[in-house]
N, C-alpha and C positions, 0 to 999 in steps of 0.2 A: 395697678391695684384695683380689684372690682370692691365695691361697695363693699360688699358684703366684708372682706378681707380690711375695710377701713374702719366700719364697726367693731368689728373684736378687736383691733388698734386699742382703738375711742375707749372701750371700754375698759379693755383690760390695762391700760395707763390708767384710766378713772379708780378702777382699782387699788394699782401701785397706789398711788395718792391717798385716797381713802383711809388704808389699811397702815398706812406710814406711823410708827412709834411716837405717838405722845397725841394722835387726832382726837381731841374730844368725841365720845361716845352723844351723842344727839341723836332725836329722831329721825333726824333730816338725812343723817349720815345711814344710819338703819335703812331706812327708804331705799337712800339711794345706793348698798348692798345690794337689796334683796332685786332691785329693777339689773345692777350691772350681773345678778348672779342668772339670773333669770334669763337676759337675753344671749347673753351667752350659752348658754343651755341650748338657744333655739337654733342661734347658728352653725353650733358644732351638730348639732339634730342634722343640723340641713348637709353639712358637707359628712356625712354619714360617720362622725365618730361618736356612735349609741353614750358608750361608756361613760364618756365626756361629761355629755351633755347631762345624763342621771347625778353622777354627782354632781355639777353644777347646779342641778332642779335642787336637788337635796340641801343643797346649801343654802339656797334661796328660801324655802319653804322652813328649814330650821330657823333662820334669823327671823325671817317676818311672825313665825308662830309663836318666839319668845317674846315680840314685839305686842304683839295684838293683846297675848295672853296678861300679860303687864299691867296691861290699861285696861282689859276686861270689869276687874270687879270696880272700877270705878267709872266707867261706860254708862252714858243717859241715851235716852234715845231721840233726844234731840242733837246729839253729837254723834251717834252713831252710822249714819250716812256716809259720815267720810272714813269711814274704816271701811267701806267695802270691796274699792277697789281693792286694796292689801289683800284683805281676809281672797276674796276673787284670786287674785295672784298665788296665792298661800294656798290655796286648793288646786290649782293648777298645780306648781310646783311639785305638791305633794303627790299629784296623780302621776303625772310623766317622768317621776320619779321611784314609782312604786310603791306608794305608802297611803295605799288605800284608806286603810281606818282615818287618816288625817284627815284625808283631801273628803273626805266626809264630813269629820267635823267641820273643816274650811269652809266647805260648800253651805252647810247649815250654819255658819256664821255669816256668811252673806246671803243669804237668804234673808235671815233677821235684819242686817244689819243694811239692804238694800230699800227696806220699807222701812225704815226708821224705828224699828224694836231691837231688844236688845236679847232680852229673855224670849221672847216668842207669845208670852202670857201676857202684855201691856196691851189692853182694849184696842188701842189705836195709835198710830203715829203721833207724837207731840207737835211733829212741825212737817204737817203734808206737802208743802210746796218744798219742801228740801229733796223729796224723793222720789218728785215727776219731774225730772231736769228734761229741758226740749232737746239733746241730744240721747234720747232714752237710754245713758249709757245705766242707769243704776235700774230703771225697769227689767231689761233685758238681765243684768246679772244675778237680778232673781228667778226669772223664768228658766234661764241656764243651770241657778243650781236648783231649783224643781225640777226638772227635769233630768240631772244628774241623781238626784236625793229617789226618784222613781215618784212623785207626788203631783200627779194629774189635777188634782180635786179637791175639795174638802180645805180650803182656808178662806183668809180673809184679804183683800187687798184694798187699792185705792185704784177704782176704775174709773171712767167716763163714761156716764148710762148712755149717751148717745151722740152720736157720729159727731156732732155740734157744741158738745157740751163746754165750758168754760172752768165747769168744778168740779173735781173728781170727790168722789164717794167712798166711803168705806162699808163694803159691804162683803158675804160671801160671794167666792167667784172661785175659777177655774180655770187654767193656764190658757184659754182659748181667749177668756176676759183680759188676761196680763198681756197679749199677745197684741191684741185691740189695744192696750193702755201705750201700748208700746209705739205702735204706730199712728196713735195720736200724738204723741209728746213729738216725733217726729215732722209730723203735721203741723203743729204748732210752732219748732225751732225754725222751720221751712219758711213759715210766715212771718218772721221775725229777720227773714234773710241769713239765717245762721246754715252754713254748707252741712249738708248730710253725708257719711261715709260708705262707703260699698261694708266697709266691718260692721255696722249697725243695720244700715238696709235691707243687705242681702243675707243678714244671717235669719234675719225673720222670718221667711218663706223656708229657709231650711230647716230651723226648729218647727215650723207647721207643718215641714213634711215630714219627721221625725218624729213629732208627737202621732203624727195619723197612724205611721206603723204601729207606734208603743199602743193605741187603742184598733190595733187590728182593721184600721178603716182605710189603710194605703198600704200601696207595696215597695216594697225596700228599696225597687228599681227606681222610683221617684226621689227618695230620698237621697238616694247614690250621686244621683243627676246634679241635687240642688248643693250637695256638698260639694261635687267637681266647681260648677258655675261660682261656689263659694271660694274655691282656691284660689279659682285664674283671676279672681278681680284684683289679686296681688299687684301692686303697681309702684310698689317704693317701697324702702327699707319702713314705713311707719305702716303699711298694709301687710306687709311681712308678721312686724311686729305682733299684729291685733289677731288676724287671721290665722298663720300657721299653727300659733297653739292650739287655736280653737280646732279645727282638725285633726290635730295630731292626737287632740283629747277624745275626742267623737269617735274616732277609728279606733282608737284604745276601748274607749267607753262602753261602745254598741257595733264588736267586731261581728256580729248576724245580720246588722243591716249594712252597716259600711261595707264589709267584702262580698266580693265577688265569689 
């Protein structure tokens, strides 16, 4: 049995279990749906049954939207950090599933919701060190959905004015700013001895080579390259996990510059 064939096992018993007559309805339970519907999605993607894996998305991206939308109107934005993974997921979900208008809103939910606002209208983050983590996992998921949303420009974030800095700022910036915020948080988890991932690393140079096209300043054949270099770094079913979506969504996303 290859890996891969032990994971949809894993998961789809985690399922049976789950879904079993009388489990308390919990968030924990929610969660852990929407991750078993999700990956499942991606490994039936990979052993080519489309069909599959759409509805699985679809499943995924409906329980996590019930989920989020719930806690919404009562969502601070000093709590809202940890909704972003989901919300991230939930746009996913929604895209490689085909339900564009969602994975819109999803995307513009983690976008707020990775910089610690809620509404998008709140001056400033309540609690900036929640959402420069030195694995830049929640910097990056907002550069992802600006860059999904089409929003080069024109906001506000929490940047590092300079190469050295110890406190990030809140000021206007521009995805080339969040890109720098990015790879400083990394810089920082580095010096802390904390392992860095080829799914955070390496996706950075690929969104810099994918923003130069969207601004007309690179050619598509660069960005081709850095999404290849981004697949092969695959090296375990948890590099599967981070990376294949992300591809699978960019080739969906921006099929002018992904294909040949």
């Amino acid at each position: 049995m290859t890996s891969l064939e032990k994971s949809i096992q894993v998961q789809k018993q985690y399922l049976a279990d789950m879904t079993e007559p009388g489990r308390p309805d919990t968030p924990m339970r929610t969660a852990g749906l929407v991750e078993c519907w999700f990956s499942l999605g991606l490994y039936h993607h990979w052993q080519g049954e489309d069909e599959v894996a759409r509805t699985e998305w679809a499943q995924a991206a409906s329980l996590a939207q019930g989920y989020i939308e719930r806690d919404l109107p009562a969502l601070t934005s000093k709590r809202a950090p940890n909704y972003a993974r989901l919300a991230m997921k939930t746009a996913l979900a929604a895209a490689l599933s085909g339900q564009d208008p969602l994975a819109r809103t999803f995307f513009s939910y983690t976008e707020r919701f990775s910089t610690g606002l809620v509404t998008g209208h709140e001056e400033r983050p309540a609690d900036p060190g929640a959402v420069l983590d030195s694995m830049a996992l929640l910097p990056l998921y907002r550069v992802y959905s600006l860059i999904r949303l089409g929003r080069l420009s024109g906001f506000h974030g929490l940047i590092f004015p300079k190469a050295n800095s110890e406190e990030a700022v809140w000021v206007e910036t521009d995805i080339h700013g969040l890109l720098e915020t990015a790879e400083h948080c990394l810089a920082i988890g580095r010096r802390e001895g904390l392992k860095s991932f080829a799914s955070e690393t390496r996706l950075i140079p690929l969104l810099r080579a994918l923003v130069a096209v969207l601004e007309g300043r690179g050619a598509a054949e660069a960005a081709r390259k850095a999404l290849v270099t981004y697949e092969r770094s695959i090296r375990d079913m948890a590099g599967f996990y981070y990376i294949y979506r992300v591809t699978l969504d960019l080739k969906a996303a921006f099929p002018t510059v992904f294909t040949v």
